[in-house]
C-alpha positions in Angstrom: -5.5 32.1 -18.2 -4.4 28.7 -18.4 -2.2 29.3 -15.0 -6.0 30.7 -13.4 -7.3 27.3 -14.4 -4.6 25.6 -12.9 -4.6 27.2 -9.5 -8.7 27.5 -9.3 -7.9 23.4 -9.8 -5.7 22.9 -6.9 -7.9 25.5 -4.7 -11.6 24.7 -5.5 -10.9 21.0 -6.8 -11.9 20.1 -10.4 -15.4 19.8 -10.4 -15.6 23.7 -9.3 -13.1 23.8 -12.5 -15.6 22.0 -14.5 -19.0 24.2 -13.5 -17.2 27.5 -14.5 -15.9 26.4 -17.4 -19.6 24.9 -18.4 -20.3 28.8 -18.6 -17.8 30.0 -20.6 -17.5 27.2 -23.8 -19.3 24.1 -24.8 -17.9 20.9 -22.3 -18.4 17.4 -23.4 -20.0 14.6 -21.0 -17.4 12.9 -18.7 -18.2 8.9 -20.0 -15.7 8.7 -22.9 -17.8 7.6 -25.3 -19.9 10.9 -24.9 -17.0 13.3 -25.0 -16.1 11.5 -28.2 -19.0 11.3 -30.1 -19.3 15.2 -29.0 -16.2 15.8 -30.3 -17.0 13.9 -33.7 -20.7 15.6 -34.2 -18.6 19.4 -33.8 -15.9 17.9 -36.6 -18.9 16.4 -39.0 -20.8 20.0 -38.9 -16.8 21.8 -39.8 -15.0 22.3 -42.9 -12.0 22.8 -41.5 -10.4 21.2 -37.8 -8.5 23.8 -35.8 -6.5 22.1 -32.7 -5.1 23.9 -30.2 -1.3 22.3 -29.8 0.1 22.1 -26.3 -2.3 20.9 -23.6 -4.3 19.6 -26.5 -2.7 18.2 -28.8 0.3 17.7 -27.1 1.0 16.9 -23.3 3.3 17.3 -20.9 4.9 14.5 -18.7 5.0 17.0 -15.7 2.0 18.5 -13.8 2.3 22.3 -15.0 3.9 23.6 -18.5 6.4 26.1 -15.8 7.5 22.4 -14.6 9.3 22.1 -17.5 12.2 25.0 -15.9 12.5 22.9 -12.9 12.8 19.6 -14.9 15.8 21.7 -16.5 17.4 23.6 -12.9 20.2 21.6 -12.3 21.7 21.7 -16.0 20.4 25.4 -15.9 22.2 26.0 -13.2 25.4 24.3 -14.2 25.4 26.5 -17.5 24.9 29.3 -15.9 27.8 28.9 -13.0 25.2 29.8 -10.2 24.0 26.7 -8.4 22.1 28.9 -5.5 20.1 30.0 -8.8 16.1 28.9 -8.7 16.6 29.0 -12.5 12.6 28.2 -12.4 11.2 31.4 -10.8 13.9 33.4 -13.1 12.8 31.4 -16.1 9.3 32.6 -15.5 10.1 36.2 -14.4 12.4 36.4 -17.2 9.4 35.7 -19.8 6.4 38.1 -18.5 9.0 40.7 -18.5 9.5 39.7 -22.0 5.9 39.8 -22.6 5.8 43.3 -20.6 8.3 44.7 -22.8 6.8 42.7 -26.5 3.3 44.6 -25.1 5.1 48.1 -25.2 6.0 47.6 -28.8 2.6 46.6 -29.7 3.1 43.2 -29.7 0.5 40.4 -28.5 3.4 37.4 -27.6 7.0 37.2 -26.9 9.5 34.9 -28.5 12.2 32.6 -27.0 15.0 34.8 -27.9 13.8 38.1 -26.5 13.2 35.5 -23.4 16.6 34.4 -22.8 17.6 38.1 -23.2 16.3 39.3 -20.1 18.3 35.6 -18.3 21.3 37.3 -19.8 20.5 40.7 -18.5 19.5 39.3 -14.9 22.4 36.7 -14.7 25.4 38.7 -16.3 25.4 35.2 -18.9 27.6 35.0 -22.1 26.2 34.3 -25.3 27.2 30.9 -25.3 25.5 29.7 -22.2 22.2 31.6 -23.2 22.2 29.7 -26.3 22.9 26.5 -24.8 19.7 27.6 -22.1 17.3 27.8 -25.0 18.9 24.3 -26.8 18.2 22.7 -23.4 15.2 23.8 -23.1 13.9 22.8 -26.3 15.5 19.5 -25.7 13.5 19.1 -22.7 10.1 20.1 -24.1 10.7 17.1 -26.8 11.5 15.2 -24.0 8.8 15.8 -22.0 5.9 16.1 -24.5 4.0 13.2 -26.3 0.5 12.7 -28.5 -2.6 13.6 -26.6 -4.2 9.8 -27.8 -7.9 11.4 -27.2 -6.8 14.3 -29.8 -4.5 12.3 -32.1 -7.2 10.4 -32.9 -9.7 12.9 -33.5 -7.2 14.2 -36.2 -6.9 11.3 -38.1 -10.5 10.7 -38.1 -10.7 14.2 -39.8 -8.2 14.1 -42.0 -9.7 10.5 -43.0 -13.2 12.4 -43.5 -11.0 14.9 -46.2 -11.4 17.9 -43.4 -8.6 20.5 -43.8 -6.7 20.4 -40.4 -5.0 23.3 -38.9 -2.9 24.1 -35.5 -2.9 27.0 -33.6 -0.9 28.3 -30.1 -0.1 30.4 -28.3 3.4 29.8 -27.9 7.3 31.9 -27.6 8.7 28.6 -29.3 10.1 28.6 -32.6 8.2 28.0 -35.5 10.1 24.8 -36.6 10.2 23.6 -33.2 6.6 23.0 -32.3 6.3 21.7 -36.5 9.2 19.5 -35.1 7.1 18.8 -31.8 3.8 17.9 -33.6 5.5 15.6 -36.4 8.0 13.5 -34.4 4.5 12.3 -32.1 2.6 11.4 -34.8 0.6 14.5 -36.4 1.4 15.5 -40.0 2.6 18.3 -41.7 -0.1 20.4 -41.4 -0.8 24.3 -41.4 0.3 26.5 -38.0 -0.5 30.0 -36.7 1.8 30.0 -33.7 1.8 33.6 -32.1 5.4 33.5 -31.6 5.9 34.0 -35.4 2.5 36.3 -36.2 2.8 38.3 -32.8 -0.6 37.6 -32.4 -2.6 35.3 -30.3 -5.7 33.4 -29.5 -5.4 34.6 -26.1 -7.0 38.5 -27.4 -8.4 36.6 -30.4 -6.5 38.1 -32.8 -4.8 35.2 -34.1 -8.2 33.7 -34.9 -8.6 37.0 -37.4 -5.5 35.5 -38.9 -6.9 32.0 -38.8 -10.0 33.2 -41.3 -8.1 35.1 -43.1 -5.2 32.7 -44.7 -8.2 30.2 -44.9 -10.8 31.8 -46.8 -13.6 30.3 -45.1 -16.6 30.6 -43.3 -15.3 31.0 -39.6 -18.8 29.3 -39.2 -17.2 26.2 -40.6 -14.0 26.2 -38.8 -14.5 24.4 -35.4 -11.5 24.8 -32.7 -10.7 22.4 -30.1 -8.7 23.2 -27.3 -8.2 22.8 -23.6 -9.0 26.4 -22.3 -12.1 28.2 -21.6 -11.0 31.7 -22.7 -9.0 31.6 -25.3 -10.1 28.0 -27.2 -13.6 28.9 -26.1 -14.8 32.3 -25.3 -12.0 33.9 -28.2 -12.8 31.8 -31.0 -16.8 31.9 -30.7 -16.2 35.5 -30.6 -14.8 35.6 -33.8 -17.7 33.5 -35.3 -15.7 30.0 -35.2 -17.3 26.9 -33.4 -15.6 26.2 -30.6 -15.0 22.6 -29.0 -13.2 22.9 -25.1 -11.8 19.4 -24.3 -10.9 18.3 -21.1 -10.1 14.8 -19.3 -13.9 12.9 -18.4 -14.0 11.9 -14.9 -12.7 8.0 -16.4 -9.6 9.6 -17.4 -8.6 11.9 -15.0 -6.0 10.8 -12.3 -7.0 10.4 -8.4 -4.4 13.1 -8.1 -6.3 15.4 -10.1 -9.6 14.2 -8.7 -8.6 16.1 -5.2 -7.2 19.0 -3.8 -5.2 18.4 -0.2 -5.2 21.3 1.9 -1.5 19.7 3.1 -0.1 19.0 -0.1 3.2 21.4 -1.0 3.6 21.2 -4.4 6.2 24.1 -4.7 9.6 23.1 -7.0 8.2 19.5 -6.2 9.9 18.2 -9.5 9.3 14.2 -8.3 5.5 14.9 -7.6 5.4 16.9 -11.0 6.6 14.1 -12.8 4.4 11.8 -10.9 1.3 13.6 -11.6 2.5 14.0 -15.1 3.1 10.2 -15.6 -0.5 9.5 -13.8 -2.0 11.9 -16.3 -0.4 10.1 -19.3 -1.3 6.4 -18.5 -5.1 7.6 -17.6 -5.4 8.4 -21.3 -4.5 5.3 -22.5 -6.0 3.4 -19.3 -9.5 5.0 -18.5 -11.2 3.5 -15.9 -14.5 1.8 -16.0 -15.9 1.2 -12.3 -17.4 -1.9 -13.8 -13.8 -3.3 -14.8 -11.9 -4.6 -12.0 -8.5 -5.0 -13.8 -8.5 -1.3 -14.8 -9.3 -0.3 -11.4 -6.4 -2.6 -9.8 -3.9 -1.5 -12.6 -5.0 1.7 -12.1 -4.1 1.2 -8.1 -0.9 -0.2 -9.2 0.1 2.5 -11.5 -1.0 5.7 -9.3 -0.3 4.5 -5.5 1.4 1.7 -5.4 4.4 2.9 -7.8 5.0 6.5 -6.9 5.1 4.9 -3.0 7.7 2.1 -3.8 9.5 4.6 -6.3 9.5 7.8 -3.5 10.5 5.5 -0.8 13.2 4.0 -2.0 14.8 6.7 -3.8 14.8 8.9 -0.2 16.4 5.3 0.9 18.9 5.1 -1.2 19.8 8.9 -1.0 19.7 9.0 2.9 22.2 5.6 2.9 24.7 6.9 0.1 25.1 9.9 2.4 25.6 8.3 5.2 28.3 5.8 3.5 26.4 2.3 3.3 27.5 0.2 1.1 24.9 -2.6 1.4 21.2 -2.3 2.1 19.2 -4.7 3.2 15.4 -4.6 2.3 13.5 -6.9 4.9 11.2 -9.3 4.1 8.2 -8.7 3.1 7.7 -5.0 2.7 11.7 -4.5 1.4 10.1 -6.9 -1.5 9.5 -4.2 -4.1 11.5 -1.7 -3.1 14.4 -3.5 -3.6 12.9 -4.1 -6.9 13.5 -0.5 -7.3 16.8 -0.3 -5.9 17.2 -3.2 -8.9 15.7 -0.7 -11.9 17.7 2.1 -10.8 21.0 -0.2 -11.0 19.8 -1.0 -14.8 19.4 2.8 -15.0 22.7 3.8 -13.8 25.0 1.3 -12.0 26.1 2.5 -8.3 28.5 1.5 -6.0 25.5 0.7 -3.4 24.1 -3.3 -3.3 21.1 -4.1 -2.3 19.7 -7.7 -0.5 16.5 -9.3 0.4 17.0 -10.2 4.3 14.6 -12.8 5.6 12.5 -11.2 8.3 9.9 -11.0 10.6 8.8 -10.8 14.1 8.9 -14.1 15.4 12.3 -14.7 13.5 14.3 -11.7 15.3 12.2 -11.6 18.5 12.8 -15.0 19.4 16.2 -14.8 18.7 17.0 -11.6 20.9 15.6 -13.5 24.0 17.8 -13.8 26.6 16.2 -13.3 30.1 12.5 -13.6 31.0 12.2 -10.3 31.7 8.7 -8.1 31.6 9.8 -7.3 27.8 10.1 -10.6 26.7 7.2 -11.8 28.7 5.2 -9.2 27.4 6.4 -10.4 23.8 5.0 -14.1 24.6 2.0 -13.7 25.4 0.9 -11.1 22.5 -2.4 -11.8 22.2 -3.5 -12.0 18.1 -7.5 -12.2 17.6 -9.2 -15.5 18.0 -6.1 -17.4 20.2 -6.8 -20.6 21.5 -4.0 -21.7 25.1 -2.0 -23.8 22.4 -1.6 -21.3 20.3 0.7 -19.3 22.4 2.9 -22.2 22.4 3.0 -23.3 19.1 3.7 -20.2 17.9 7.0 -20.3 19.1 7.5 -24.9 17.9 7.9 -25.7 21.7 7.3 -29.4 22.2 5.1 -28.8 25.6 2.3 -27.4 23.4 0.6 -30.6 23.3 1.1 -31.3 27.0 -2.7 -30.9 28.0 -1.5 -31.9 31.9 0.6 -28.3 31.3 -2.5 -26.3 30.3 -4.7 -27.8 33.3 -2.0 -27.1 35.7 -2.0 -23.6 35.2 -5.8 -23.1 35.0 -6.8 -23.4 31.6 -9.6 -26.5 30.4 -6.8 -27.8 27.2 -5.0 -26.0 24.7 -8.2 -25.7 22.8 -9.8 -23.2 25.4 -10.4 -19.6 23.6 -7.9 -16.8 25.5 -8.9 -13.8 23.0 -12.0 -12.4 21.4 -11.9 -11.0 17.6 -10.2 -7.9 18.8 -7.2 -9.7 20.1 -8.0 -8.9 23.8 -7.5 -11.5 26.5 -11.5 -12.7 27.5 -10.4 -12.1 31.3 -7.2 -10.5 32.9 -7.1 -14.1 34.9 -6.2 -16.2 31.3 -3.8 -13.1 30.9 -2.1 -13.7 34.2 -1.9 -17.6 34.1 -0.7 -17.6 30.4 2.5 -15.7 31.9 3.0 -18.1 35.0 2.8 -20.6 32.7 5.6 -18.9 30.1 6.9 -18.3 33.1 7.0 -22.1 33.9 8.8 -22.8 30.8 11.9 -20.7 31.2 14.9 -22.8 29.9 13.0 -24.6 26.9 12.2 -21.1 26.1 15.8 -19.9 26.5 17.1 -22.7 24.8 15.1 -22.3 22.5 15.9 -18.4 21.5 19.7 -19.3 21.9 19.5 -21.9 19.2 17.2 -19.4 17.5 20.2 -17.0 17.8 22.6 -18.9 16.6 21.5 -20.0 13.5 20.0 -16.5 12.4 23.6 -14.7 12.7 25.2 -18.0 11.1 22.5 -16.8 8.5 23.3 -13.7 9.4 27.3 -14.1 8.2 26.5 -15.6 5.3 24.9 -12.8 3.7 27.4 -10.9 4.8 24.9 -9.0 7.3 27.4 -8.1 10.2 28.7 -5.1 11.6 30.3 -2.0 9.1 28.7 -0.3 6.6 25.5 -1.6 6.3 22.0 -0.8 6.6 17.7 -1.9 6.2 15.2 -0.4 4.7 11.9 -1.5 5.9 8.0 -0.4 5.9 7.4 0.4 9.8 5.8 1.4 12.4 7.3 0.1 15.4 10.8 -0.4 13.9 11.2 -3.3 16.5 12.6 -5.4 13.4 15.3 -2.8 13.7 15.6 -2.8 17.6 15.6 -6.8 17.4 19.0 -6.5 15.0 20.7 -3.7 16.6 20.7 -5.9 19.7 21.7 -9.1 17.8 24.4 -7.3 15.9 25.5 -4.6 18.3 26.2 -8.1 21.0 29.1 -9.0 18.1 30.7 -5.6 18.0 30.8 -2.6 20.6 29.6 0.5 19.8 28.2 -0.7 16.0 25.0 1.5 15.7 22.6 0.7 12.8 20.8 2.3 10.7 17.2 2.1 9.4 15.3 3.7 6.7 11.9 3.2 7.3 8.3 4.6 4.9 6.8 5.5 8.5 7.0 5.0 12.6 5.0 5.5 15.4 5.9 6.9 19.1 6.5 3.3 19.7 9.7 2.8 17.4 11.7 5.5 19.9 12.6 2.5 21.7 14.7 1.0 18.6 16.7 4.0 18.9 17.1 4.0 22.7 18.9 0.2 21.6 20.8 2.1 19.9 19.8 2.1 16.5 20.0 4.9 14.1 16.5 5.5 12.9 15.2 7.6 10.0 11.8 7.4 8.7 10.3 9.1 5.2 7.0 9.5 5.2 5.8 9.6 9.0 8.9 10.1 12.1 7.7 9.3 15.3 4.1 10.6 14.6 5.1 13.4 13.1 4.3 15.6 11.1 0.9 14.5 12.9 -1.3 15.2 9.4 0.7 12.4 7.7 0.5 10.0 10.6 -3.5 11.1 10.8 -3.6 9.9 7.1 -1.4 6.9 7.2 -3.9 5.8 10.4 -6.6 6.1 8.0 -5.5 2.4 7.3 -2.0 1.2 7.8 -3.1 -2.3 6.8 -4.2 -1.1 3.6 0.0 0.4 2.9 0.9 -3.0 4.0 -1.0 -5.2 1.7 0.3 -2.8 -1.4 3.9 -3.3 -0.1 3.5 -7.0 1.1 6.0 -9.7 -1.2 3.9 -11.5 -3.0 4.3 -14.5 -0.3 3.5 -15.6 2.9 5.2 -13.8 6.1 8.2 -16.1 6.9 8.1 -17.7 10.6 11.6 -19.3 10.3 14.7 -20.1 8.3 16.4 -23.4 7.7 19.7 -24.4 5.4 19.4 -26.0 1.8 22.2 -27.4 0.7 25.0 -24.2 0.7 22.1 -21.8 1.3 19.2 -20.7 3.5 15.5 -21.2 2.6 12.3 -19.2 4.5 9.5 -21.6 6.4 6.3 -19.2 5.4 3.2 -19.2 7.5 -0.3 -19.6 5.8 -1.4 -17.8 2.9 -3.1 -14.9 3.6 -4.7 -13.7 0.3 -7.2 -15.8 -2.2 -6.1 -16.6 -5.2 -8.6 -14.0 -6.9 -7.1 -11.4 -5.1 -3.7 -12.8 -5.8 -4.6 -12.3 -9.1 -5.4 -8.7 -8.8 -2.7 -7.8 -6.9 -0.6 -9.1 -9.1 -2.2 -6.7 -11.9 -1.6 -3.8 -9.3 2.5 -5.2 -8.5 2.7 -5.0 -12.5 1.7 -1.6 -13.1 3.6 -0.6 -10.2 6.8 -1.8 -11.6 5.4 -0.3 -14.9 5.5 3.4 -12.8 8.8 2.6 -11.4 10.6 1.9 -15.1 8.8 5.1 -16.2 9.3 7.5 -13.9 13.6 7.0 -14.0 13.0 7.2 -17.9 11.6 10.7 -17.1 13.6 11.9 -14.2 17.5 14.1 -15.4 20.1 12.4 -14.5 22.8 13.0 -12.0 19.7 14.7 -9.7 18.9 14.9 -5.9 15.0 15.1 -5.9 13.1 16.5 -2.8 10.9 13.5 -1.6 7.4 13.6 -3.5 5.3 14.3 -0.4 3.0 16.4 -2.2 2.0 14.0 -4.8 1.4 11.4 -2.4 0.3 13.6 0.1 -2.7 13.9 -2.4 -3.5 10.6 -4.1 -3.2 8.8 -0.4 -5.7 11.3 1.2 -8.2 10.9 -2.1 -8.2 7.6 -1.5 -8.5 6.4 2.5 -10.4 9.5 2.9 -12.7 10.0 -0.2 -12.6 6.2 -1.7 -15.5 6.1 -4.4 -17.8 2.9 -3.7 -16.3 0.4 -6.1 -12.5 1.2 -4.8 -13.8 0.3 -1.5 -15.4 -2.9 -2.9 -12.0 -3.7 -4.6 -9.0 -3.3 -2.0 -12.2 -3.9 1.3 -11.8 -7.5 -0.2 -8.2 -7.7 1.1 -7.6 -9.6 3.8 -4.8 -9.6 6.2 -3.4 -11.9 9.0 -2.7 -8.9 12.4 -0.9 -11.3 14.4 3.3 -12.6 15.2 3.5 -16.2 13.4 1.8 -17.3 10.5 -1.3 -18.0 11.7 -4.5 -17.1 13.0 -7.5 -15.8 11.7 -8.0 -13.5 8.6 -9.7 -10.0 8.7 -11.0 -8.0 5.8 -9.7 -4.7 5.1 -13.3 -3.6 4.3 -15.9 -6.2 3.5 -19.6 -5.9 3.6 -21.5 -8.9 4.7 -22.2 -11.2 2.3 -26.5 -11.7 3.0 -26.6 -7.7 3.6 -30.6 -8.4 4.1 -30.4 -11.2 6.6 -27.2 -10.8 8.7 -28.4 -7.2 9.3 -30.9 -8.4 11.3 -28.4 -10.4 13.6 -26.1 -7.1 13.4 -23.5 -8.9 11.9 -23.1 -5.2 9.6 -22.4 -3.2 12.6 -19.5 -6.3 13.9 -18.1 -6.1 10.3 -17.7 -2.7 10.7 -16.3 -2.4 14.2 -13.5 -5.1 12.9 -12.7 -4.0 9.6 -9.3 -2.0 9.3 -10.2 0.7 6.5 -13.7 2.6 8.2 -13.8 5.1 5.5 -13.6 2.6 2.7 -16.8 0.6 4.6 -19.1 3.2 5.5 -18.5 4.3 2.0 -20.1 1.0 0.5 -23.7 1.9 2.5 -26.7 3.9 2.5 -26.9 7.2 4.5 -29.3 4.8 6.9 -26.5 1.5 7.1 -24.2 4.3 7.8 -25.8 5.6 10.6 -27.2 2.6 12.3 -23.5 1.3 12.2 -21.6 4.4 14.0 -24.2 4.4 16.6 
């Protein structure tokens, strides 16, 4: 029953889950203070509490209770001298033909034992390794479980009130085991009908029978409280008990949870199992009130931005260690955190693999690689950013004729205050366009000289960082990977044949060109558009992946010495300091996600990348953002241009005087500029929404 609920969950979405169960037991409210005081008016009417124990009373740090087998497989595998072995599906088969077999001999439940029989039947296993199976798996289970806080609190406010408390599964552990389980997170020593010792369960009802019987009481003053419909419901009212069926309220269920992705692949997804798992845990203890923005940004933090930095850079640092690197270097500003991962998982477990923070950008490296005016490089110079004025071009790149207002007029232009671009960083006539390049074009060796100092000091920067040709590689965000195209010329100009490798969250078509320089480029999440459903998502709002991996400070336009070391010049800021300060709640919990997940993860383990974990959360939330998420991140702002300056854009803002400057259709310009145009329309009436995409 409990795997039904699971996969009508993933298929129909948890609402669907919600309605159905609605007509098989009595749910509580969503708002948490509802679903509590429902649960403590079902306790006040009871003599005696009945809790259901895993799912319920306990929890699982992994997405499904089967998870537990593949949180185990490599161990498993490693006792059992068969490393093809999927020790998950055969720890699963094994147990319903345990239950097959229990059923012919009358009985309602299986027991770990007869369990690890049918391993030793199907695997040819001594007795040794079998019993070293179940001791691992027990191990795991205590590693993995913890205190439902919801339920643990329930029971101590009924044991406070002098209610007799009982527990009750459905469960092939041992007795002492799941007493062990309950007591070492926090529940006492209290009375438990597990079926694995009374061969009966909850499941046919039968073990409620038992329940009445060893109490003496009214089953009309027992109430039960568990998680599922049918056999914590349906069974126990059946048998004359109140029955109380908890689940999560929308405030503490995960975005994960919250939708079902037609793309996701969850199969022996261990990494997404844990993620979900860990998402589920923290929601618990951090419910989310649309009306608080720090919970919604830590929430941000703990659910998206940590599982991406943690997935990323765990695929980064497996893909390098097989390929032989020795040093990886994050670039700046979106190799920020995950080299703040690479960082944890040294405190974890110390690896012969270093990680550094490389000063970057694309005015540093593109500068530098000039060395002809070719179409290329003119093509690079006059990339036109929203809002540029003629100086602007210049003074992008600190050449001296930028204040030459004779220069500007000779080539057409009124000064170097005359607007080139509109807000959509287009040139306002192809005529500015063609007489911004004569005049680059005009200023061919200060512009040489200039990139050849340029070059020069970023490989003696370079060198001292020990960045140089061998066995090195970077990790960086995306999409056009010309950051990477930039260094394999600048490096591959010092050493023949030196190819370099790049590990990059996502590229475009665009980035094929870094590896026609020669580069070696791999890519995680997205590989050249493809598959074309992740780069479809990812499109939803790049800018929005950006501004959770962005350092928190300024894009750096230069580099200069300090004393025996290198400093960044940074360009303007590009977030206010309220947003600062919510990001900075978001970094935290990430890092918080990060620490957590390599507590939960086995060690000594190659994990498939998490794809359908964040296949999930990422479409829930570009696709399907509620209002006040919108509101939140929309707030963002972000700086599209090469060089630190320019003007700001808004991921998603609403105009400020909705009533006013929709009359001047300043609502409809907002949302033809904004970056995320799901997370706008979602802030609007049916009618704003309308008039706006017409």
């Amino acid at each position: 029953a409990k795997d039904f609920v699971l996969r009508l969950r993933q298929v129909v979405g948890r609402r669907l889950q919600g309605a159905v169960a609605g007509l098989l037991s009595v749910r509580h409210p969503g708002p948490a203070a509802s679903a509590d005081a429902g649960l403590a008016d079902a306790m006040a009417r009871a003599d005696v509490v009945s809790f259901d124990v895993f799912d319920t009373a306990l929890l699982r740090k992994v997405r499904r209770p089967t998870d537990v087998f593949l949180h185990m497989e490599a161990d498993a595998r490693a006792l059992l001298g068969r490393p093809e072995v999927r020790f998950a599906s055969l720890r699963v088969n094994a147990e319903a033909e345990a239950r097959r077999r229990a059923a012919e001999q009358d009985r309602e439940d299986t027991v770990l034992p007869e369990i690890y029989d049918v391993v030793r039947e199907w695997t040819g296993a001594d007795g040794e390794a079998i019993r070293r199976l179940m001791d691992l798996e027990i191990a795991r289970e205590k590693a993995l479980c913890y205190a439902n806080p919801v339920i643990q609190e329930a029971y101590r406010r009924a044991k406070a009130a002098g209610r007799r408390v009982v527990f009750a599964s459905d469960m092939y552990l041992p007795q002492a085991t799941v007493k062990d389980l309950l007591q070492s997170n926090g529940y006492g020593d209290e009375d438990l009908l597990l079926s694995s010792e009374l061969r009966v369960t909850k499941h046919h009802g039968t073990l409620f029978d038992e329940m009445v019987r060893r109490l003496a009481c009214d089953p009309k003053r027992i109430v039960h409280v568990g998680d599922n419909a049918n056999s914590d419901g349906r069974r126990a009212r059946e048998k004359g008990l109140a029955a109380f069926h908890w689940v999560r309220g929308d405030e503490r269920t995960p975005l994960v949870e919250q939708h079902a992705s037609h793309a996701a692949a969850w199969d022996r997804d261990l990494l997404s199992s844990l993620y979900a798992g860990l998402a589920a845990e923290h929601r618990l203890t951090h419910p989310v009130d649309p009306e608080d923005r720090r919970a919604l940004w830590q929430m941000i933090g703990y659910e998206v931005m940590g599982p991406l930095f943690h997935a990323f850079t765990a695929w980064a640092m497996a893909r390098a260690r097989q390929a032989g690197i020795r040093r990886l270097f994050f670039l700046a500003r979106d190799g920020y955190f995950p080299l703040r991962v690479m960082e944890a998982a040294h405190r974890k477990r110390p690896q012969a693999m270093e990680g550094h923070y490389l000063y970057a950008s694309r005015r540093l490296f593109n500068v530098a690689r000039i060395q002809r005016l070719d179409d290329a490089t003119l093509a690079f110079l006059v990339t036109p950013n929203p809002c540029m004025r003629a100086g602007d071009f210049l003074e992008r790149l600190d050449l001296p004729e930028a204040t030459d207002e004779g220069l500007y007029r000779a080539f057409g232009f009124e000064s170097p205050a005359q607007a080139l671009t509109n807000r959509d960083g287009v040139f306002v006539t192809e005529t500015m366009h063609q007489n911004m390049r004569r005049l680059m074009v005009s200023l061919e060796r200060p512009i040489l000289d200039l990139a050849a100092a340029e070059r020069r000091k970023l490989l003696e920067y370079f060198e001292s960082v020990g960045f140089r040709p061998g066995p090195i590689g970077v990790v960086d965000l995306g999409w056009q990977a010309s950051s990477l195209a930039s260094l394999q010329e600048l490096l591959g100009a010092t050493q023949a044949g030196f190819r370099l490798p790049g590990f990059f969250f996502g590229t475009w078509r665009q980035a094929q060109t870094a590896v026609e320089a020669g580069a070696l480029l791999e890519s995680f999440f997205v590989h050249l558009d493809r598959p074309r459903y992740r780069s479809g998502l990812v499109a939803e709002c790049v800018e929005l992946l950006e501004g959770f991996f962005c350092a928190p400070h300024p894009t750096i336009v230069g580099i200069r010495r300090q004393g025996d070391g290198w400093q960044p010049v940074h360009g303007d800021a590009e977030v206010d300091e309220d947003h600062q300060a919510m990001l900075k709640t978001a970094r935290e919990a990430a890092l918080e996600f990060v620490a957590a997940a390599f507590a939960a993860l086995p060690e000594g383990e190659a994990y498939e990348p998490a794809f359908g974990y964040l296949e999930t959360v990422l479409e829930r939330l570009l696709r399907y953002p509620r209002p006040e998420e919108a509101r939140q991140l929309g707030g963002l702002t972000q700086r599209n241009t090469f060089g630190g300056r320019g003007p700001l854009r808004h991921i998603a803002a609403l105009p400020r005087d909705r009533e006013i400057l929709r009359r001047q259709n300043a609502m409809k310009n907002a949302y033809d500029h904004c970056f995320w145009k799901k997370g706008f329309l979602v802030q609007l009436s049916p009618g704003e929404q309308a008039s706006v995409q017409t």
